[in-house]
Every structure is written in structure tokens, then in C-alpha cells.
N, C-alpha and C positions, 0 to 999 in steps of 0.2 A: 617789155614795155607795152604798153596801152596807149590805143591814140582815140581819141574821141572827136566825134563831130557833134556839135551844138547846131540846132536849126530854130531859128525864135529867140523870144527875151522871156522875161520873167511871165508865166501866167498867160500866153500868147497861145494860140489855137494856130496850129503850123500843119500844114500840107506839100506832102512829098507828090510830083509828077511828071510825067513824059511828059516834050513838048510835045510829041507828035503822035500816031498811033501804034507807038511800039507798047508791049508789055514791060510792067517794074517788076524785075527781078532781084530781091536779097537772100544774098550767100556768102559765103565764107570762103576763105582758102581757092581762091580766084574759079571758082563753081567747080575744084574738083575733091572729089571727097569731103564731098561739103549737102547737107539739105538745100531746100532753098523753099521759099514764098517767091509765087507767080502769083500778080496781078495780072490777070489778063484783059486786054485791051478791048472797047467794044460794047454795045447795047449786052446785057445778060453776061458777061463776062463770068468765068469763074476766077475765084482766089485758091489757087494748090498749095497746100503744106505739104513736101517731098522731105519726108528725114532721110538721109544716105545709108545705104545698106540694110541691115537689123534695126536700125533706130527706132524709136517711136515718136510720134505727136503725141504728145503731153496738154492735158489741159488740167490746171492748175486751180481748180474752183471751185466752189460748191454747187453750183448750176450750172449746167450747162443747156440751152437755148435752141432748137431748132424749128424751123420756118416762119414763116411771116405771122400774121395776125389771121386768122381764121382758117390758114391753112394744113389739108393732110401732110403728114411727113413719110418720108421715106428713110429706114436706115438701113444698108444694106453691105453687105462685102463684094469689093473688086474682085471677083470669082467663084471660084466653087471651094470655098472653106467656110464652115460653119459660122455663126452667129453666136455669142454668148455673151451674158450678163451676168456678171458678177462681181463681189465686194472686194476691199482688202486684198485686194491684188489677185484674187482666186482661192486664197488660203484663208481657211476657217470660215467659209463662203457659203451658201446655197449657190442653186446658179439656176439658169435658163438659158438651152439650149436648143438652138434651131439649126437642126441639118441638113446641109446641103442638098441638093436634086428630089426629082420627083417623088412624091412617095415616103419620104425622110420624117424624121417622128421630132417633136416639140417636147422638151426632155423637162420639168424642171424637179428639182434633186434639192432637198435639203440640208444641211449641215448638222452632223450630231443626233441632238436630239430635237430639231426643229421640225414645225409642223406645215402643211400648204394650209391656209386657213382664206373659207370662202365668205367674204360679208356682204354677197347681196345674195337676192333669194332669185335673183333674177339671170341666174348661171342655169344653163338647158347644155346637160353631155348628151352627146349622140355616138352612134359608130358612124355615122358617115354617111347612112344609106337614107 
């Protein structure tokens, strides 16, 4: 069985909230063995997507959007495990690859017979020194 909650009528703009200064938590399976969304309470609040165990956050889109209007962004991993970008799940990919701690090399690898191709003239490699 399925039970569903309706909030609004037809075409209505509807808002879920605390009354008071707790955090909104949604989860499943009475928050055990369950991800969940944390709103958190408060000026600068974060919103958490926690998938449970192995799971992953999925996002479902063709763009995906980070930071405000004029601002740098930051993406980074919750610790010391590499960074990577790549297509198609990783398979039949290029990729870019940024590794962890000091000193660690910026990898990117391409797939097949694929080339790294540079279009400004305005690219200066260095060793570093």
C-alpha cells in the first residue's frame, strides 16, 4: 500500500515548516536505514543530503548550479579521497583527476583515441619554479 499526503489545492505555492527553531528532517523507514534531508535551522543554515550507507545523491539534470551570483565556488571532498570528473558513469570517459594531499598531481587522461585540445593561446605551463 501507498499512503500519500497532499499539502495545497490545485496550482497553490505550499510551504513546509517548524514552528519553532528546530531543524525539518525527511526520511523514511522512521530515520533508520533510511537517508534523510536536513534543513537546518537558523541565519546561514545548511541543507544535508545524507544517502544511508553506499548510497549516492543523484542529481537528475542537465545542469547542475553552484553558488550565488558573482561568487567563487568551492567543490571539494569530505576528506582525503581524490577528486574526479568524468562522463557516462566513468566508462568510455576521459576524466580529471585531482589527488589528494600535498604535492599530488592533476591527472587528466583521455579516452581511446581522444585528444586534450588547448583553444586559447593564453595557456603559460611552467614547472613550478
Amino acid at each position: 500500500d501507498t499512503d500519500t499526503v497532499n499539502v495545497g489545492g490545485t496550482n497553490e505555492d505550499v510551504t513546509i515548516t517548524t514552528v519553532g527553531t528546530g531543524d525539518l528532517t525527511l526520511n523514511t523507514n522512521g530515520g533508520t536505514s533510511s537517508g534523510s534531508i536536513v534543513i537546518a535551522d537558523g541565519t546561514a543554515g545548511s541543507i544535508t543530503l545524507t544517502p544511508d550507507s553506499t548510497g549516492d545523491v543523484e542529481l537528475v539534470t542537465d545542469t547542475v548550479k553552484l553558488g550565488s551570483a558573482n561568487e567563487n565556488v568551492n567543490v571539494t571532498t569530505n576528506g582525503t579521497g581524490d577528486l574526479t570528473l568524468d562522463t557516462n558513469s566513468g566508462s568510455n570517459s576521459g576524466s580529471i583527476v585531482i589527488a589528494d594531499g600535498s604535492n599530488n598531481d592533476v591527472t587528466v587522461t583521455t579516452n581511446g583515441t581522444g585528444e586534450i585540445v588547448q583553444s586559447t593561446a593564453g595557456v603559460v605551463l611552467t614547472d613550478g619554479t
